[in-house]
N, C-alpha and C positions, 0 to 999 in steps of 0.2 A: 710219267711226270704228273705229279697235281696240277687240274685245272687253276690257271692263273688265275679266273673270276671268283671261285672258294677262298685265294688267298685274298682278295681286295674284298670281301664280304667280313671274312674270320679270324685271318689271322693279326697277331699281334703288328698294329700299324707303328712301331716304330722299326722293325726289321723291315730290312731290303728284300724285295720278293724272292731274288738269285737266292741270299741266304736261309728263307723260308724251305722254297723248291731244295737247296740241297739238304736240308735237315730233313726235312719229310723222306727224300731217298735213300737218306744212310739210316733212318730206321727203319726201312724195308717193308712197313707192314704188310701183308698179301691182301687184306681190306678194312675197315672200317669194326669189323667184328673181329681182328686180329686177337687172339690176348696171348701171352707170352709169361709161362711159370719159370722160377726159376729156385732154385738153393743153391748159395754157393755159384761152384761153376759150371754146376750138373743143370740143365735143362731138363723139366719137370714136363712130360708129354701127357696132353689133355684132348682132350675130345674138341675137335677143330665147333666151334658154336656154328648154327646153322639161320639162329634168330636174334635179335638182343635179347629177349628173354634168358635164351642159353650161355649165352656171354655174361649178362648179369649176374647167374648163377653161380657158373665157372669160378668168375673172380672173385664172389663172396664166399666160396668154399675154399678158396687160397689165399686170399689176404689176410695177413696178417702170423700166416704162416710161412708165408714165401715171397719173394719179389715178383710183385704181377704186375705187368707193361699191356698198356690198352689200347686197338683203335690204330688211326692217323700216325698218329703222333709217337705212339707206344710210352703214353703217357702212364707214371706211378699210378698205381691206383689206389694203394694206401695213403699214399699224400693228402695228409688236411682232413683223415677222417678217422675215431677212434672205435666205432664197431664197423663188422659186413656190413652190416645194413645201409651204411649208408650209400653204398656203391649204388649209383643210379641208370637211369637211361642217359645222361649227361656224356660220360663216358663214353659210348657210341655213338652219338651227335655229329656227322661229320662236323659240322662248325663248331658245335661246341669245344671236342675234342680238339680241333686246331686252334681255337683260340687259347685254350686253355697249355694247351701245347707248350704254342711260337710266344706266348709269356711266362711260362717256366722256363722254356729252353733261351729266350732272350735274356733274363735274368742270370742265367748262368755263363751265358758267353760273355756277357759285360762284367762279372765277377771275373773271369777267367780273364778277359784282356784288360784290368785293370791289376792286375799281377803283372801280367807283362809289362805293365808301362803306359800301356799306349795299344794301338791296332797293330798287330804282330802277322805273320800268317801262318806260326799255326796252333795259333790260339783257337781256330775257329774246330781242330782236329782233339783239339785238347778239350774245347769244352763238348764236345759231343759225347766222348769216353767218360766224362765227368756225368754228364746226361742218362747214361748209360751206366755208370757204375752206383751215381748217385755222390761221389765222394772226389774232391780237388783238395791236392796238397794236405790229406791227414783230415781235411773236414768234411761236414757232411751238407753238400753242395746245396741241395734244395731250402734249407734252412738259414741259407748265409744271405746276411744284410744285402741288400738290389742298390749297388753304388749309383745308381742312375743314370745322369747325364755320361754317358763315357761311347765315345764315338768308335764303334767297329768294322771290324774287314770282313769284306765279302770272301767265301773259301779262295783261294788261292791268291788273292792280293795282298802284298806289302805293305808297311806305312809308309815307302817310296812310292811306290803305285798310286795308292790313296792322295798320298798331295801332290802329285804330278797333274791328280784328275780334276781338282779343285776346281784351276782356271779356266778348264774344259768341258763343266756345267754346260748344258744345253741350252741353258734358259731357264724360267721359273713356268710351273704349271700356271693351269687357267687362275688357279687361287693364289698366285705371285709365290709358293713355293718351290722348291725343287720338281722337276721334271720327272714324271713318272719312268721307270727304266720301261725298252723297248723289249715284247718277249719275241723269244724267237717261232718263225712256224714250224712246227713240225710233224712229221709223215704222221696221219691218222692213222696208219698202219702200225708203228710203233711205241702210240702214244700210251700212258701208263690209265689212273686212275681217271675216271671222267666222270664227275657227278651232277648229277640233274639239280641246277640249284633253282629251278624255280619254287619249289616250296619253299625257299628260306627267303628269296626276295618277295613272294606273297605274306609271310609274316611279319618280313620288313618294314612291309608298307601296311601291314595291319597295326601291328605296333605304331606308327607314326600318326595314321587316324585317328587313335584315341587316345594320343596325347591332347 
């Protein structure tokens, strides 16, 4: 499982961590340099990258040819760019990659449970496949309007579940908001990706310096 502290660094802060954590596991990536060709339904096998330079590569000889999934997040990497070239080091960025990610993939679950209605439960399976295919309901998912404020469900909870939980707020965090959710421990024996994030809290605080 992704370190919880890369999510509260990276990832998109309006989704719930639970929801971060299981979208990061159902795209499976084996690491950060994952990249994923594909045509059609045929999986396109490529030379596993060894560096980002060779990831970089990789995806700039298939985009644009093929559907290529990056990283983290097994984020498009055609999305939002009109030659190769522009495919960058960005891509491979643990952070960047999840930021970029968990607000693509956020945008599209809120498109997908505002079809529904409302927070459904299995919107959150639908918009993953939508994530993955790129296309909900005949269109084509990354290019559709971000309806915005539209409140979602964690995978496997109801919109009964959800307002049962309402009155059962823990309390407001230290900034009078909602209460950060508790993570669970578990066995460092079986824990999944674990990244060293001190270089991005030293840039953090480099950034903040000279402001």
């Amino acid at each position: 499982m992704i370190d919880p502290e890369l999510i509260q660094l990276c990832a998109d802060p309006r989704l719930e961590v639970e929801i971060v954590q299981q979208f990061v596991s159902e795209m499976n990536a084996a690491d950060h340099l994952t990249v994923h060709v594909a045509q059609g339904n045929r999986t396109i096998l490529v030379p596993k990258p060894e560096t980002v330079e060779q990831a970089i590569a990789t995806t700039r000889e298939w985009v644009g040819q093929a559907t290529v999934r990056v990283g983290l997040t097994q984020y498009p990497a055609g999305f939002g760019i009109t030659d190769p070239s522009e495919v960058g080091y960005e891509l491979f960025d643990n952070c960047e990659n999840l930021r970029m990610g968990t607000e693509l993939f956020g945008k599209v679950l809120r498109v997908v449970t505002q079809w529904y209605g409302g927070p459904a439960e299995p919107a959150f399976d639908d918009a993953i496949h939508a994530y993955r295919t790129g296309w909900f309901e005949g269109e084509r998912i990354f290019y559709a309007e971000d309806p915005g404020a539209v409140d979602v469900a964690a995978p496997g909870r109801s919109t009964v579940e959800i307002e049962a939980s309402v009155g059962a707020n823990t309390g407001p965090g230290p900034e009078g908001g909602p209460s950060e959710p508790q993570f669970i421990d578990q066995d460092p024996n079986s824990a999944g990706i674990r990244i060293d994030l001190s270089g991005i809290r030293a840039h953090n605080q480099e950034n903040l310096s000279n402001q």
